[in-house]
C-alpha positions in Angstrom: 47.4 53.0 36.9 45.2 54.0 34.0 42.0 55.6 35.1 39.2 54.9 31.9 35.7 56.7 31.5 33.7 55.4 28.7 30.7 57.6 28.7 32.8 61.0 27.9 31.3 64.7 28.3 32.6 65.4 25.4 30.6 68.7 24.4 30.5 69.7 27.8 26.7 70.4 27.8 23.9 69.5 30.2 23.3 66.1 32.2 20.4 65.3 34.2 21.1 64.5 37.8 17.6 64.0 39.1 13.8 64.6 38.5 11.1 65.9 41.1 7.3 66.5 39.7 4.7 68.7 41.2 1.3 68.0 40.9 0.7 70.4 37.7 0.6 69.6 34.6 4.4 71.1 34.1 6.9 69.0 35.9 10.6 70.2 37.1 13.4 68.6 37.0 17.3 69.6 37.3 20.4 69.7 35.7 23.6 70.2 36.0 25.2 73.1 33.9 28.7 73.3 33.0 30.7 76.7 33.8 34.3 77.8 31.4 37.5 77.6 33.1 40.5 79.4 32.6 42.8 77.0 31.7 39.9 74.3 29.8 41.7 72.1 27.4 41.0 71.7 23.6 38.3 68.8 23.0 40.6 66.5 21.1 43.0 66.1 24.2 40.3 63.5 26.4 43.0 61.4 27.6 46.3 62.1 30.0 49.1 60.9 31.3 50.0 62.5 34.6 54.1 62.4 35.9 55.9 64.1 38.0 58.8 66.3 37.3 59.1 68.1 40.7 61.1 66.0 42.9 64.3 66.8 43.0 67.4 64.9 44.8 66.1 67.6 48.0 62.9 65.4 48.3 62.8 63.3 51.1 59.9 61.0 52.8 59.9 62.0 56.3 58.0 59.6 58.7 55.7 61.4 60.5 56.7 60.7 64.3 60.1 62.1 62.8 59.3 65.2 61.3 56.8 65.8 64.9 59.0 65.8 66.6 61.7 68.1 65.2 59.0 70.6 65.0 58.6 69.7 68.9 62.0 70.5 69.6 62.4 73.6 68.0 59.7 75.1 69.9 56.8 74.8 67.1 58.6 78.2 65.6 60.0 76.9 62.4 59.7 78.5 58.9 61.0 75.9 56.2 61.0 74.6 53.0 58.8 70.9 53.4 60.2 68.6 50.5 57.9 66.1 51.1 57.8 63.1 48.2 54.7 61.9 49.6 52.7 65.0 49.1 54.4 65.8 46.3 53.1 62.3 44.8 49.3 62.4 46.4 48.9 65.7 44.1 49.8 63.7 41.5 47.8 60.4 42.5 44.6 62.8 43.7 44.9 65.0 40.7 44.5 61.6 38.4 41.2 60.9 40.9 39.8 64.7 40.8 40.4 64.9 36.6 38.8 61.4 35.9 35.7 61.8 38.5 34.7 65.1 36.2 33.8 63.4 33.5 35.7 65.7 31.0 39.3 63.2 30.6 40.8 59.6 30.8 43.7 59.3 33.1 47.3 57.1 33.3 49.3 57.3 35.9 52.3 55.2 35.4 54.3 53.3 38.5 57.5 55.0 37.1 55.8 58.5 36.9 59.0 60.2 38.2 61.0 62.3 35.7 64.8 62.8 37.1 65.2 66.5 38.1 69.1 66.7 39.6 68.9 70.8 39.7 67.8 72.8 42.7 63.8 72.8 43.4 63.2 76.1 43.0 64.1 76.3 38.9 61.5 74.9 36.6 63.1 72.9 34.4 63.6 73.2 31.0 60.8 72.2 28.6 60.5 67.8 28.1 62.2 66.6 24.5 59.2 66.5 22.1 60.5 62.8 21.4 60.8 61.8 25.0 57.1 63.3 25.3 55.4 61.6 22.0 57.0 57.9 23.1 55.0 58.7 26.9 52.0 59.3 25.2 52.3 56.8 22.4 53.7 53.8 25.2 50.3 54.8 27.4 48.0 55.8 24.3 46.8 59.1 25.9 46.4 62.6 23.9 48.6 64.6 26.2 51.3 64.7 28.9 50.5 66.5 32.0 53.7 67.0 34.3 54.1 68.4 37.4 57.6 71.0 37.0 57.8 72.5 40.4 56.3 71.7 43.8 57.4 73.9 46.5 55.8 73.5 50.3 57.1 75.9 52.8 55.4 75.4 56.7 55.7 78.2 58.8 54.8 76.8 62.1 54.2 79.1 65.6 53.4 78.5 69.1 52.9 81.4 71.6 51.3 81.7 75.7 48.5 84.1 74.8 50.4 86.9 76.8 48.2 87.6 80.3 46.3 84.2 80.0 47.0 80.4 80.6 45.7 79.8 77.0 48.2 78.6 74.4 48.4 79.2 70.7 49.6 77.3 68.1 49.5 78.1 64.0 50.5 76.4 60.9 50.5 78.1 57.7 51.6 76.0 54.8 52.6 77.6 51.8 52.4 75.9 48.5 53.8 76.7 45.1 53.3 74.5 41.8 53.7 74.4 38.0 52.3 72.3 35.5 52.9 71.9 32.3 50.9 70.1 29.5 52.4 68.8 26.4 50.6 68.4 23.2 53.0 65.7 21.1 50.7 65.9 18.0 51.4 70.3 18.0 54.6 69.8 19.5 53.8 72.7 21.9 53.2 73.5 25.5 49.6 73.9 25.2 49.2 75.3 28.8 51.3 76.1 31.6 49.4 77.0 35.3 51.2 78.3 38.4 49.3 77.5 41.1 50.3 79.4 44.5 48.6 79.9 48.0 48.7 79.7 51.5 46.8 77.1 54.1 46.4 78.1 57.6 45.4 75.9 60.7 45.2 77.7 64.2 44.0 76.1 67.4 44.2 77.2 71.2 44.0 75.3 74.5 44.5 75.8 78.2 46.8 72.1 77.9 49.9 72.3 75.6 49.2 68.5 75.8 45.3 68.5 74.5 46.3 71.1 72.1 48.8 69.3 69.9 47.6 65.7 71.0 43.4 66.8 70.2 43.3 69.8 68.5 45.9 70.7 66.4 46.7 68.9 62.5 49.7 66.9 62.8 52.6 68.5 60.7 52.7 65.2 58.4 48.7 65.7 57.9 49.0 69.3 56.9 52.0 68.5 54.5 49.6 65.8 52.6 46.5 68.1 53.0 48.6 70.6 50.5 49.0 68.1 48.1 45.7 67.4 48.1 44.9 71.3 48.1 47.2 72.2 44.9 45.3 68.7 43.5 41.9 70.6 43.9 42.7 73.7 42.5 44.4 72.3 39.4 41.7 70.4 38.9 39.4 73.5 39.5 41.0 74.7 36.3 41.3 71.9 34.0 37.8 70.4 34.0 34.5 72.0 33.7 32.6 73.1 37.2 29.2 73.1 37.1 26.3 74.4 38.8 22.7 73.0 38.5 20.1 74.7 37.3 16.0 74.1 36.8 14.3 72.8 33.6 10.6 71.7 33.0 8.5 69.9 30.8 5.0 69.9 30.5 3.7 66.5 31.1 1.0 65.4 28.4 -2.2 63.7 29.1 -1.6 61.0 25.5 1.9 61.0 26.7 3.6 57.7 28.7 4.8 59.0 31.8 6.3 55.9 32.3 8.3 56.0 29.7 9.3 59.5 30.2 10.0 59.1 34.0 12.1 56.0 33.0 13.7 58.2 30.4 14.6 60.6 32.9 16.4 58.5 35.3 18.6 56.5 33.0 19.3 59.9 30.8 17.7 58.1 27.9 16.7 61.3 26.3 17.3 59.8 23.0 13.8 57.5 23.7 11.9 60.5 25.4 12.6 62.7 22.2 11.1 59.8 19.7 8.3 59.8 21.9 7.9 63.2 22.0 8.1 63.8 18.2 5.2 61.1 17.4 3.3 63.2 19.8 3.7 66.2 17.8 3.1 64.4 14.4 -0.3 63.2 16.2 -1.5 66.6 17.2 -3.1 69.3 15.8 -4.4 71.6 18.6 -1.8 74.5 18.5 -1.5 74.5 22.4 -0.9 71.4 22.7 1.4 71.1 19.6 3.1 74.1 21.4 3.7 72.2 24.8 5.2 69.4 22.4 8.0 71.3 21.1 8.6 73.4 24.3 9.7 69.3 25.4 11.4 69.3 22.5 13.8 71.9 22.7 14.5 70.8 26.2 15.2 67.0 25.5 17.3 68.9 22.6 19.3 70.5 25.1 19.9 68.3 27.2 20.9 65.9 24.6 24.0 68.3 23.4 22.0 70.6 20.5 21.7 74.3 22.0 20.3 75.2 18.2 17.9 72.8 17.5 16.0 73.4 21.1 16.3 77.3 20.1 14.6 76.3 17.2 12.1 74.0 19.0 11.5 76.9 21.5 10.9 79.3 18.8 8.1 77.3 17.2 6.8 76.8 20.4 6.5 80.5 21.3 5.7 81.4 17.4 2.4 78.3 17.9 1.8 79.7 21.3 2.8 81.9 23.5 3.6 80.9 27.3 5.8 82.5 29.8 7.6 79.5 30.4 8.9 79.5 26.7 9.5 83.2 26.8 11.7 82.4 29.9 13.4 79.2 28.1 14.6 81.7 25.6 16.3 83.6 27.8 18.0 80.5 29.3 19.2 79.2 26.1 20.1 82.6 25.2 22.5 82.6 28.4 23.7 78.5 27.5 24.9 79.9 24.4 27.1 82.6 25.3 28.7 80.2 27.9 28.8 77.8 25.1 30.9 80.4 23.0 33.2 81.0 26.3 34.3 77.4 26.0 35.2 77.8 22.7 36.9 81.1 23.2 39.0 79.4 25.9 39.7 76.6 24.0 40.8 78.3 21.1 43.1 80.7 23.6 
């Protein structure tokens, strides 16, 4: 399954979600902002292949009537390892889904995305042969190969009479423990390794023992798939950029073609609004109004991808004339920079 974005984040700067104007003659408008990770990969690995090295011989695909009902009959008090092949492959299959949707990588999944692992489920394997690893990315034409080494899901299950009460209680806390490895063919290193380890917990109560496992409480199969999907997130959470949105104006020009601009705005064709922009600024010589030209400037500028030419825009705008919005945009890029430079510094790490 190969998963293909063509319009890449590659700098991993601002995009515009949506507009909204108020009746003044500045207009806001919002983007979204990306935040560092941890774990963020170098910009020349854009593309994946995802397999899965955790399965072991242990693994098994239990139905889920099946594995209900031996929970059933040992009272709802069990504490065991879950070596579930389906939830070990929906992190897989989800992680693809979560890694693609951000924007920030191309996906492949392959049908045969299981790597043999004959020893016990608890040892990480050794490191993949580099050759082994360069034919999997050369056969799928992806940058890097993203395996899953270790997936461990341990349920401890319990169901108690609250003591003095006809109410029942039943709990399910499902443990998880992961490892992922990515492989860089072209460095012939292990350019990350992340451990991802925590604990889901479901608790219900009822006066039936019948409405509570029939109504209330998560299946055991559903909670087993939910932590797949759960170590899915959080890998994900650490491998692409998470963002957070944040305000940006313009000031809306009386010469100017809103139309255009508007337009511009909701198809992201900032390229457009900037040329317009920039004959505006070539056609005026009122410094306030040349002012409010290159305050637009610097903020199609950043939103295009340059943090340094709309510092420089919002410099000549503050230098022209001052305005508290600009003196407040300077802060702003101020901030976008130093986040800029904590990309890099993770990259680089």
């Amino acid at each position: 399954m190969r998963i293909n974005r063509f319009n890449k984040i590659v700098s991993l700067l601002s995009l515009v979600v949506l507009f909204t104007s108020c009746a003044s003659s500045y207009k806001t408008m919002y983007i979204e902002v990306a935040k560092p990770t941890e774990h963020l990969l170098d910009n020349d690995i854009v593309s994946l292949t995802l397999m899965n090295r955790a399965m072991t011989d242990e693994f098994k695909e239990f139905p889920a009537d099946s594995i209900q009902m031996y929970f059933y009959r040992q009272g709802f008090n069990v504490n065991a390892a879950v070596l579930d092949s389906s939830a070990a492959d929906t992190t897989i299959k989800v992680a693809a889904e979560l890694l693609f949707e951000s924007g920030r990588y191309d996906v492949v999944v392959p049908e045969e995305r299981n790597i043999p692992h004959p020893s016990n489920y608890q040892y990480v394997p050794k490191p993949l042969d580099w050759d082994y690893v360069s034919e999997i990315c050369e056969r799928y034409n992806t940058d890097a190969l993203l395996v899953m080494e270790r997936y461990i899901n341990v349920l401890m299950t319990n169901f108690i009479q609250v003591p003095f009460s006809d109410l029942y209680e039943a709990t399910i806390d499902s443990k998880y423990d992961a490892i992922f490895r990515i492989y860089d063919p072209r460095k012939r290193e292990i350019v990350k390794q992340i451990m991802i380890s925590d604990t889901i917990f479901w608790n219900e109560a009822e006066y039936s023992q019948k409405k509570l496992f029939v109504e209330k409480m998560v299946p055991v199969k559903q909670a087993i798939n939910e932590t797949g999907i759960q170590v899915a997130l959080e890998l994900e959470s650490k491998l692409a950029p998470q963002w957070q949105t944040e305000s940006r104006g313009y000031f809306a020009l009386k010469d100017a073609d809103e139309a255009l601009i508007q337009n511009g705005i909701t198809e992201n064709n900032w390229q457009a609004i900037y040329k317009h922009w920039e004959q505006l600024l070539n056609e005026n010589k009122s410094p306030g109004k040349r002012s409010k030209v290159q305050y637009n400037l610097a903020v199609a500028s950043e939103i295009m991808g340059d943090i340094d030419q709309a510092a420089e825009w919002a410099t000549k705008s503050y230098r022209t004339q001052y305005r508290k919005q600009t003196e407040d945009y300077l802060y702003q890029l101020k901030k976008r920079k130093k986040l800029l430079s904590q990309f890099e510094q993770f990259s680089a790490e």
